[in-house]
KETOR-159530 format. One line per 4 residues: their letters; for each residue x, y, z of N, C-alpha, C. Coordinates in steps of 0.001 Angstrom, whole numbers, padded with zeros to 6 digits, m for minus. Each point is the difference from the previous one (the first is absolute). Example, Ala and Ser with C-alpha at 12.3 -4.5 7.8 and 13.67 -1.06 7.14 Angstrom:
2
as	013190/m005690/007800/m000890/001190/000000/000900/001200/000000 ~ m000350/001050/m000720/000820/001190/000060/m000770/001090/000730
END
This chain:
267
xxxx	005338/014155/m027679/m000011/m000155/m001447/000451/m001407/m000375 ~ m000364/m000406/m001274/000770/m001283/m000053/001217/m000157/m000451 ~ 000406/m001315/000503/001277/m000054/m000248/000405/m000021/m001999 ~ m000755/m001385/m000130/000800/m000195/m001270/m001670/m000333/m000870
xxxx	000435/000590/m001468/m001254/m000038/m001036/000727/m000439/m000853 ~ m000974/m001253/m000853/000210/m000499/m001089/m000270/000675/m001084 ~ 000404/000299/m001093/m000084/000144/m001622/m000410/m001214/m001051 ~ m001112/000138/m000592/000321/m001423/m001048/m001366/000455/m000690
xxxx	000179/m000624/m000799/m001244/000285/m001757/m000583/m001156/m000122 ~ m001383/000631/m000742/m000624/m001355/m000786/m000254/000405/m001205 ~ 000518/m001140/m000682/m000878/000211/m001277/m001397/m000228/m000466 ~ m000418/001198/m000702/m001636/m000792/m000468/m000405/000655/m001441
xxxx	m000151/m000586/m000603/m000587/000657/m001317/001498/000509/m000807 ~ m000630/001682/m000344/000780/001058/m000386/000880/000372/000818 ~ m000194/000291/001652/000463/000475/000777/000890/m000693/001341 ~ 000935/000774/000288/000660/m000900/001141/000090/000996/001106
xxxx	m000713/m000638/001110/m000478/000469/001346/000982/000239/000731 ~ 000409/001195/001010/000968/m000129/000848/m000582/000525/001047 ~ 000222/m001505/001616/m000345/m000122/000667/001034/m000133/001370 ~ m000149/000649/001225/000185/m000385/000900/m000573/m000204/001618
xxxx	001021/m000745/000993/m000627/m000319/000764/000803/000292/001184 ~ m000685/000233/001358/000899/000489/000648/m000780/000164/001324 ~ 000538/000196/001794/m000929/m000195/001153/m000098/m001618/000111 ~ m000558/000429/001139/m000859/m001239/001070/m000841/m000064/m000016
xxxx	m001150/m001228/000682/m000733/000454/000045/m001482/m000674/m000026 ~ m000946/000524/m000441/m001436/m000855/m000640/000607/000537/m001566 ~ m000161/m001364/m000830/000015/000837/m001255/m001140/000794/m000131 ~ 000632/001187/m001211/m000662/000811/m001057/000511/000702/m001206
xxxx	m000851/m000196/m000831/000284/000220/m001614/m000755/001742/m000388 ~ 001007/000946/m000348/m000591/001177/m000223/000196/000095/m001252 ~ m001062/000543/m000619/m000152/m000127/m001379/m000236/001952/m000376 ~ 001036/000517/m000533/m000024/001443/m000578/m001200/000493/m000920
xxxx	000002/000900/000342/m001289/000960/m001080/000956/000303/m001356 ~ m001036/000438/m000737/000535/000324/m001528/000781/001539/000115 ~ 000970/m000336/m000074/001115/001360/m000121/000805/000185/000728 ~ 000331/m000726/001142/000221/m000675/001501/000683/m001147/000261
xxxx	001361/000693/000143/001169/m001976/m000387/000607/m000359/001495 ~ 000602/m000596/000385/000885/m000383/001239/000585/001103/000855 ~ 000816/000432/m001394/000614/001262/000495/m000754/001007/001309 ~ m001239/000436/m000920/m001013/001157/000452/m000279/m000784/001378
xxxx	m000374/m001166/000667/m000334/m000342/000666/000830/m000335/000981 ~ 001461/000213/000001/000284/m000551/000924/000656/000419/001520 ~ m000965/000516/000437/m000562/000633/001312/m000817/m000935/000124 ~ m001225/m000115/m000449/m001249/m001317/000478/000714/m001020/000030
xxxx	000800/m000060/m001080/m000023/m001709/000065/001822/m000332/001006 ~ 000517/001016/000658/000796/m000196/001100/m000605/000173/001265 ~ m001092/001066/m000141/m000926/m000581/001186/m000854/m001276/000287 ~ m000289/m000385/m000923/m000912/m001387/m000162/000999/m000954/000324
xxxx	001429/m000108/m000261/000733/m000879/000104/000620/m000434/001828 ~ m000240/001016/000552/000162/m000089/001609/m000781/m001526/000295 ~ m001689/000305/m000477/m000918/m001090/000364/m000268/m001280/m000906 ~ 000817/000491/m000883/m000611/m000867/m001635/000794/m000674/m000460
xxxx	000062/m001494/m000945/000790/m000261/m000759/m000606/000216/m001121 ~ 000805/001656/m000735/m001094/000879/m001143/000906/m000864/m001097 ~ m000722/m000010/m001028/000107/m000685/m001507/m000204/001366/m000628 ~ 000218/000540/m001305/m000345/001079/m000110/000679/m000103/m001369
xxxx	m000332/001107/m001118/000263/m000378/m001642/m000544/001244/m000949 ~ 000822/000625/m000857/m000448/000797/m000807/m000595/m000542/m001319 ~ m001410/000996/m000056/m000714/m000494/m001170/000542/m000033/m001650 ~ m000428/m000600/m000820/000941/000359/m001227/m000108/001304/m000307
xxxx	001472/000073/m000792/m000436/001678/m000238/000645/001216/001426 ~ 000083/m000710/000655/000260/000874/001142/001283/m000816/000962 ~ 000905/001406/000286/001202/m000547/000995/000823/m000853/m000936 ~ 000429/m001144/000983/001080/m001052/m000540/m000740/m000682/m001042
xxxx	m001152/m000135/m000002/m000739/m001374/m000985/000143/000693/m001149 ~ m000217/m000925/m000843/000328/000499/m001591/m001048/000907/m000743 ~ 000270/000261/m001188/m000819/000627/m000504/m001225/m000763/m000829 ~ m000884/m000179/m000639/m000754/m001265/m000697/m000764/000545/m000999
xxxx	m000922/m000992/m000840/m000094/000924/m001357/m001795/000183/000900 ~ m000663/m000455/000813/m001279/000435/000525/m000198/000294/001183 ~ m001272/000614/000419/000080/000857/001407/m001336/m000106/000080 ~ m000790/m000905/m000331/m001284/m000329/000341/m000317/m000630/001210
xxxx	m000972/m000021/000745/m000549/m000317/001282/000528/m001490/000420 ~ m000322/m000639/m001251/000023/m001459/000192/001719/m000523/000184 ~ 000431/000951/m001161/001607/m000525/000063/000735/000331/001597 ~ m000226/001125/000410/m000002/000275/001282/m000541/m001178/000888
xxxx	m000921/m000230/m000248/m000627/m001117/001404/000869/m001374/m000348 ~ 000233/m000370/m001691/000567/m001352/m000053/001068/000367/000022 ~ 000687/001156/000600/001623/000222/000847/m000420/m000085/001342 ~ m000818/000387/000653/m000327/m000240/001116/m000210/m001422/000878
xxxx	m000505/m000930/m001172/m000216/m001512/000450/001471/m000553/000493 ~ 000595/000341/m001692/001514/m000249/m000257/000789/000294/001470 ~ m000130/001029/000280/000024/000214/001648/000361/m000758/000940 ~ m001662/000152/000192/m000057/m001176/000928/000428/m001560/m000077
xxxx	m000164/m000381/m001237/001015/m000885/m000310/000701/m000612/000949 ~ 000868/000932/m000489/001672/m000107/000723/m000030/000522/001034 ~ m001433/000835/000893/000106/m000114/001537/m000390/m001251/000293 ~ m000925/m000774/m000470/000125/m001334/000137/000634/m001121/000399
xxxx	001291/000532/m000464/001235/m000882/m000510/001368/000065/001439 ~ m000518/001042/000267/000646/000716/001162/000225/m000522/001309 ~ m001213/m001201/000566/m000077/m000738/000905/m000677/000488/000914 ~ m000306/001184/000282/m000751/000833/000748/m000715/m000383/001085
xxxx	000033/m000133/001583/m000510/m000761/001064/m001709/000301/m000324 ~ m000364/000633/m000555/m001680/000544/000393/m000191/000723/m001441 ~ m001836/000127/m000687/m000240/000664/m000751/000792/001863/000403 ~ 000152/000209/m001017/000276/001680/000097/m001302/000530/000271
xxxx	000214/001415/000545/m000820/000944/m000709/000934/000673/m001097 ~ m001769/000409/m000782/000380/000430/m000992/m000207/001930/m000093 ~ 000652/000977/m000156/000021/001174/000198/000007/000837/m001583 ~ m000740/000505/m000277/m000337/000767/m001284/m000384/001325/000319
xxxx	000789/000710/m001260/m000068/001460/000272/m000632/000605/m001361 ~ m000983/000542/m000592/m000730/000803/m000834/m000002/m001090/m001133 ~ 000492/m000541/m001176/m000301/m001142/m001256/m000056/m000882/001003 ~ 001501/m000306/001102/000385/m000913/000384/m001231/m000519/001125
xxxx	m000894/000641/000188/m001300/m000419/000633/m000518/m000707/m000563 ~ m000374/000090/m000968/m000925/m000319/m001109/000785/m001651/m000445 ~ 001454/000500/m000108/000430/m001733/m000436/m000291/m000697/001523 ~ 000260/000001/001019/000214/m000237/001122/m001661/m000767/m000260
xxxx	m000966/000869/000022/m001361/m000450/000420/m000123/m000862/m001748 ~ 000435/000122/m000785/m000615/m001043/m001359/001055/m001378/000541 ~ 001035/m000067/000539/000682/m001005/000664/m001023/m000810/000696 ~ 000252/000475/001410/m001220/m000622/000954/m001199/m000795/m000225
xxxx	m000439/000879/m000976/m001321/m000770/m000984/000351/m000810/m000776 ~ 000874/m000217/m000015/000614/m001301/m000783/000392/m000912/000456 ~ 000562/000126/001249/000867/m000759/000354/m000563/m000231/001802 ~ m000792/m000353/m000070/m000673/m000065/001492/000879/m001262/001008
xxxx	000262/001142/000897/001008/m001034/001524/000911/000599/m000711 ~ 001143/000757/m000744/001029/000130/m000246/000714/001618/000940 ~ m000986/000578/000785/000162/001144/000686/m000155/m000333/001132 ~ 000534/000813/000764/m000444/000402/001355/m001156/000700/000587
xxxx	000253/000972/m000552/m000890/001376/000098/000346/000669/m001304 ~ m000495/001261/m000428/m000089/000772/m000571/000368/001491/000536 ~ 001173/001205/m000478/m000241/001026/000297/000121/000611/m001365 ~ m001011/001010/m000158/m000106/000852/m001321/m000007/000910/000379
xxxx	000911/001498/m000937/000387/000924/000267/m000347/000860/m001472 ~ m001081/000846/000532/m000568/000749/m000825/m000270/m000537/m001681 ~ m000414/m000971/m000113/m000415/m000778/m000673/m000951/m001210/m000335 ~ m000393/m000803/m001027/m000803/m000648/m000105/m001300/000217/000043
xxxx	m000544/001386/m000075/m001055/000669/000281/m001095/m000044/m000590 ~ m001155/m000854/000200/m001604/m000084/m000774/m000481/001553/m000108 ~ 000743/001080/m000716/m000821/000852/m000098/m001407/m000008/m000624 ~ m000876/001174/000333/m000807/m000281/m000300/m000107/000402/m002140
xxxx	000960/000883/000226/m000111/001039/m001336/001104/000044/m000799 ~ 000386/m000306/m001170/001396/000394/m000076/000475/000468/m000261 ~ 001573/m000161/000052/000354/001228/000453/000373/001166/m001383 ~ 000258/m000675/m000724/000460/000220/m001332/m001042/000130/m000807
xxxx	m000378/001034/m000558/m000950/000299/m000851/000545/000544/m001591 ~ m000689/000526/m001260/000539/000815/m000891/000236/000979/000099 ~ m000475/001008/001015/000111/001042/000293/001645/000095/000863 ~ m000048/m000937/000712/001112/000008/000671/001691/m000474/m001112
xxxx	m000312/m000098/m001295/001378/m000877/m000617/000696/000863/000002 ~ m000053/001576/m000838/000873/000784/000092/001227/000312/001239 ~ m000816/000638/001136/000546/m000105/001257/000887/m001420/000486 ~ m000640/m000720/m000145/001072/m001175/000494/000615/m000001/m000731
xxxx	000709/000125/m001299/000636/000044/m001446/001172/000902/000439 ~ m000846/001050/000375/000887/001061/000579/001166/m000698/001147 ~ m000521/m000161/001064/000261/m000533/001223/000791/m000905/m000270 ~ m000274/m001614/m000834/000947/m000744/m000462/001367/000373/m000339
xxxx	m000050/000827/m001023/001095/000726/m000943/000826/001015/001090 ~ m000519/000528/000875/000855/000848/000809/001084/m001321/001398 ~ m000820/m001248/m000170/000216/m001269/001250/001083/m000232/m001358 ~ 000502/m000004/m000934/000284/m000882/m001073/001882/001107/m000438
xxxx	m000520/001164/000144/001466/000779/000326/000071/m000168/001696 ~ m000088/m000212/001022/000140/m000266/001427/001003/m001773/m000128 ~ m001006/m000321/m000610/001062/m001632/000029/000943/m000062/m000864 ~ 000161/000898/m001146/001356/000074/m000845/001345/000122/000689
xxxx	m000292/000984/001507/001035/000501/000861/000196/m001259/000758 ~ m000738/m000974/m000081/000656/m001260/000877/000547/m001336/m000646 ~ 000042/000410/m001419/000601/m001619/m000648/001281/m000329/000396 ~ 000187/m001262/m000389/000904/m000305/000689/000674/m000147/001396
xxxx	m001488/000252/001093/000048/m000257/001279/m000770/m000906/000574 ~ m000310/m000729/001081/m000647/m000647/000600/m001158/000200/000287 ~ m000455/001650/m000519/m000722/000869/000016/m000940/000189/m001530 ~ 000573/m000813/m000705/m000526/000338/m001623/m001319/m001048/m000333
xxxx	m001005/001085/m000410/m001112/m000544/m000669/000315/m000036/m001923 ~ m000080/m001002/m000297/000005/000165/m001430/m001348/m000016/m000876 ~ m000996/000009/001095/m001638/000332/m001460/000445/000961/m000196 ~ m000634/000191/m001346/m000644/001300/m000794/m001005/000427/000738
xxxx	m000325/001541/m000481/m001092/000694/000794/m001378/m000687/m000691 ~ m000090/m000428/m001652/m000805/m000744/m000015/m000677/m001395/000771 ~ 001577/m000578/000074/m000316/m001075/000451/m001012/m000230/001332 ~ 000797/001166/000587/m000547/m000025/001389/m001400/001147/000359
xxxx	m000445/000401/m001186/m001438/000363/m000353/m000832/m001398/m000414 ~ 000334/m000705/m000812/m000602/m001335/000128/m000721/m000831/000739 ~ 001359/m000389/001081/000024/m000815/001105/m001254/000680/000890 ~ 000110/001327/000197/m001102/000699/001140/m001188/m000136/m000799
xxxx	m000271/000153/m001262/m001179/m000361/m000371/m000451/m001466/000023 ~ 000574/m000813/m000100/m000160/m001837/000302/m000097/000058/001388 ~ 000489/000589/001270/000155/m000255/001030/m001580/000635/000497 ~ m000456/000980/m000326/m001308/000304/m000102/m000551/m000624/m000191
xxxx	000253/m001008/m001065/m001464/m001128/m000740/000449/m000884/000684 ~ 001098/m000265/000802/m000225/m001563/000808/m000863/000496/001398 ~ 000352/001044/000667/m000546/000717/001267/m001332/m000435/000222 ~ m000587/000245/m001725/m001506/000503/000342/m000263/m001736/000396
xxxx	000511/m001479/m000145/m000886/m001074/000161/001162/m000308/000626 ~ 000769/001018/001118/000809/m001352/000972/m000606/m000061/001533 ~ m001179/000721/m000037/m001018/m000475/001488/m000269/m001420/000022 ~ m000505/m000611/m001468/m000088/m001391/000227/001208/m000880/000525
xxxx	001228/000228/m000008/001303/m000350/000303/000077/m000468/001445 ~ m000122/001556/m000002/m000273/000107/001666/m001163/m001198/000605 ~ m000404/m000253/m000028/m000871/m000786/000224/000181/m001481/m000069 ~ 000979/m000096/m000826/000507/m001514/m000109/001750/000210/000836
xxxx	000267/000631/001063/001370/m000221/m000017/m000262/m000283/001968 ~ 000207/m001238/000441/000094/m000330/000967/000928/000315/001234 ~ 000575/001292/m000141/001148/000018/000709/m000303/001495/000847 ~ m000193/000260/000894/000473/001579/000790/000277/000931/m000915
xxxx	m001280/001077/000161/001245/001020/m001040/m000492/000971/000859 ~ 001233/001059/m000869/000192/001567/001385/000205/001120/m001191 ~ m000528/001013/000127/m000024/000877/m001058/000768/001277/000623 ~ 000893/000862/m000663/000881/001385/000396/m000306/000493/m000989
xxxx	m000891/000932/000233/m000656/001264/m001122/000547/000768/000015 ~ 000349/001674/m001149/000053/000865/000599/m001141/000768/m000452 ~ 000171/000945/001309/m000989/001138/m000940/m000475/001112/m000679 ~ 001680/m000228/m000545/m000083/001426/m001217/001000/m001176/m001507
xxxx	m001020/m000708/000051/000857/m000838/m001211/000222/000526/m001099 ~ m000739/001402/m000657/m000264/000641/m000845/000976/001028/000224 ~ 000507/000597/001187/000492/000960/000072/m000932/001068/001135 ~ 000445/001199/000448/m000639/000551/001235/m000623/001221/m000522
xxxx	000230/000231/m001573/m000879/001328/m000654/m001380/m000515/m000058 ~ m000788/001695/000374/m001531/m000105/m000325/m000288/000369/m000903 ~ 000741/000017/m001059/m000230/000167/m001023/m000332/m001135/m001516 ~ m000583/m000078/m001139/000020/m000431/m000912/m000563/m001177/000524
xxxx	000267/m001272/m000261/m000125/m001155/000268/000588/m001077/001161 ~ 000647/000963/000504/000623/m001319/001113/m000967/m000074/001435 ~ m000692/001030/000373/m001454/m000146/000525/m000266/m001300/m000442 ~ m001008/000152/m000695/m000205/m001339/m000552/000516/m001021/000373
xxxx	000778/m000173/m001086/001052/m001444/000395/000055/m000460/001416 ~ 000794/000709/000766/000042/m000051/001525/m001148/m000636/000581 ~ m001491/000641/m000204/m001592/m000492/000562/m000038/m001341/m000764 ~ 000442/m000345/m001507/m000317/m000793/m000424/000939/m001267/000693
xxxx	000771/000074/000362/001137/m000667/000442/m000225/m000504/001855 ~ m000824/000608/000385/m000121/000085/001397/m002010/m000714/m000276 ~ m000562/000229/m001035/m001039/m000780/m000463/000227/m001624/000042 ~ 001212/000021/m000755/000562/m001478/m000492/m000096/m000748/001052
xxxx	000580/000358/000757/000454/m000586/001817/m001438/m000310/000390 ~ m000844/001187/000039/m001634/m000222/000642/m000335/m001278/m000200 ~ 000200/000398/m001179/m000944/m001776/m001270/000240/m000912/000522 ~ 002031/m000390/000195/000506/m000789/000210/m000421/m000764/001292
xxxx	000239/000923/001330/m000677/m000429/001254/m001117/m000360/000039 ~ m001176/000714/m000593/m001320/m000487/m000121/m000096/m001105/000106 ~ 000691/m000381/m001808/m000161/m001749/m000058/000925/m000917/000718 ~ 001105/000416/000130/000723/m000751/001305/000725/000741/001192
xxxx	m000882/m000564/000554/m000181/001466/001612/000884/m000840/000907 ~ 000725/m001194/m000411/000953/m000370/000526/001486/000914/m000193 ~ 000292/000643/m000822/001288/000207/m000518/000010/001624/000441 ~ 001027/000089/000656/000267/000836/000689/001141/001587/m000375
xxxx	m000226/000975/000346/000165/001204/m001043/000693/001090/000712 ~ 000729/000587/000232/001298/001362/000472/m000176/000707/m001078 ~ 000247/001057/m000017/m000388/001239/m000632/001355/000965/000472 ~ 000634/000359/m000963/001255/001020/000520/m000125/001300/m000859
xxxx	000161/000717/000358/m000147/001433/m000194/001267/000133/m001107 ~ 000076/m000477/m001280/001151/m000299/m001017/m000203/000094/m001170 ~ 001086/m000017/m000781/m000759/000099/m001244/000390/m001576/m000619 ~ m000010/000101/m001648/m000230/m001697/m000430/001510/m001028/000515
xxxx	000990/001648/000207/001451/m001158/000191/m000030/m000217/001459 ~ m000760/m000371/000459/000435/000314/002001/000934/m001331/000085 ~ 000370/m000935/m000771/000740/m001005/000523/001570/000257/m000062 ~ 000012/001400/m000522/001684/000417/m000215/m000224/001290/001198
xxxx	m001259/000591/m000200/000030/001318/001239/m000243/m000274/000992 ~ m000741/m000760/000379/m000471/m000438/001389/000510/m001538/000237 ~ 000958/m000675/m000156/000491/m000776/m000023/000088/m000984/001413 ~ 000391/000776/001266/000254/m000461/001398/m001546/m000280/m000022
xxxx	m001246/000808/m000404/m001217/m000183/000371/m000653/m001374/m000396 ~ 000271/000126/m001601/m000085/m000934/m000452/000227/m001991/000670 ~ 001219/000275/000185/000542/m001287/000779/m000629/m000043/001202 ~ 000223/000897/000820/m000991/m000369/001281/m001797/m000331/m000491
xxxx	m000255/000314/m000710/m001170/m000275/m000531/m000054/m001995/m000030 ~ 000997/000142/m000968/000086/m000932/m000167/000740/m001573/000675 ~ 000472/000591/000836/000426/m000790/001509/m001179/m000031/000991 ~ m000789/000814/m000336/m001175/m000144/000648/m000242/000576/001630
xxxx	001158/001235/000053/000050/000604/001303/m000919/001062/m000046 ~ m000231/000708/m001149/m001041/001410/000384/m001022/000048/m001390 ~ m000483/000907/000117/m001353/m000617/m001305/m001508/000781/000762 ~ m000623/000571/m000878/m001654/000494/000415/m000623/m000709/m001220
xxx	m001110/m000676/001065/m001538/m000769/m001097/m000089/001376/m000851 ~ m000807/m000598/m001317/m001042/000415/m000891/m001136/000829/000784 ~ m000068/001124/m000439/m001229/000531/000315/m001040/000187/m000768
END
């Protein structure tokens, strides 16, 4: 395990980032999914730290970072730059990789495309996904409404912990609908980002009922990936038998994934 981890913030905007760092290593920068702070993670990111010098940071809104008056895609990614920033700043012997888990894919890969030579490689974790369909329809608002609002008393029981999400259930009905409309045109992304990338799917992202709609989702989600390889049959794909959180459940898997000891191609 490692010995000693740093604490320290950035400011950006509305919001002030809290970040640390900690391990040996090759750097790498893990960037959390939406609902998903330090706290929740830190199993991966003490395993990652054996091999890694991990950088690592809760999104606004979530964990130590503050609360902010927006929760839009973009404000997220221009916290994400903010980021890197100050991994920048860090002195760092070698580009990082960069490691994204479900939004945090999605910033991870709108990064890259921006910022070409600033990665190593790429690992994305059940995220960033060119579905083909999406996922969010009108039919579907109620139910997620539902679903939100029941996620929205679940995080009430964690304020004031390292553990606390502060969106609203609206808010974070929003965000999944924007995160949909960036999905559908981030194949072109892909396409402009020069660096190794490695994909950790799961494949019950929807959940493991055959019932209602998560069928669906699941095929549509395991579609996404198809597309993805098609057009770049370079980038390489693991598949775990999980559902959307496997980076808190399957965690040891995860890291070895991502150390690059065990792993099955795309089929």
């Amino acid at each position: 395990m490692s010995a000693t981890v740093d604490h320290f913030t950035v400011r950006h905007g509305d919001a002030t980032i809290a970040m640390s760092r900690g391990g040996r290593g090759r750097p790498l920068v893990l960037c959390p999914g939406l609902l998903t702070t330090q706290a929740d993670l830190h199993e991966l990111t003490e395993l990652l730290r054996r091999d890694h010098d991990v950088v690592t940071f809760d999104l606004r809104g979530h964990g130590l970072s503050s609360a902010a008056d927006r929760y839009s895609f973009e404000t997220f990614l221009d916290d994400f730059r903010a980021v890197m920033a100050e991994v920048g700043r860090l002195g760092l012997p070698a580009r990082p990789v960069l490691v994204g888990h479900s939004l945090g894919a999605d910033l991870v890969v709108h990064y890259a495309c921006e910022h070409p030579g600033a990665a190593a490689e790429l690992v994305l974790a059940d995220g960033a996904n060119p579905v083909p369909e999406p996922f969010v329809t009108e039919a579907d608002l109620p139910d997620l409404r539902a679903m939100f609002d029941s996620l929205a008393i679940w995080t009430q029981s964690r304020e004031g912990t390292p553990h606390q999400v502060m969106l609203t259930a609206e808010e974070t009905l929003d965000l999944n609908l924007e995160v949909d409309v960036v999905r559908s045109a981030i194949l072109d992304r892909y396409r402009k980002i020069d660096a190794p990338i490695s994909m950790i799917m799961s494949t019950s992202m929807a959940g493991d009922s055959g019932e209602g709609r998560a069928p669906w989702r699941n095929q549509n989600w395991r579609a996404g990936i198809e597309r993805l390889v098609h057009d770049r049959p370079h980038i390489s794909v693991s598949w775990l038998d999980a559902g959307h959180g496997l980076v808190v459940t399957r965690a040891q898997e995860i890291a070895q994934l991502i150390r690059g000891a065990t792993g099955r191609p795309n089929s």
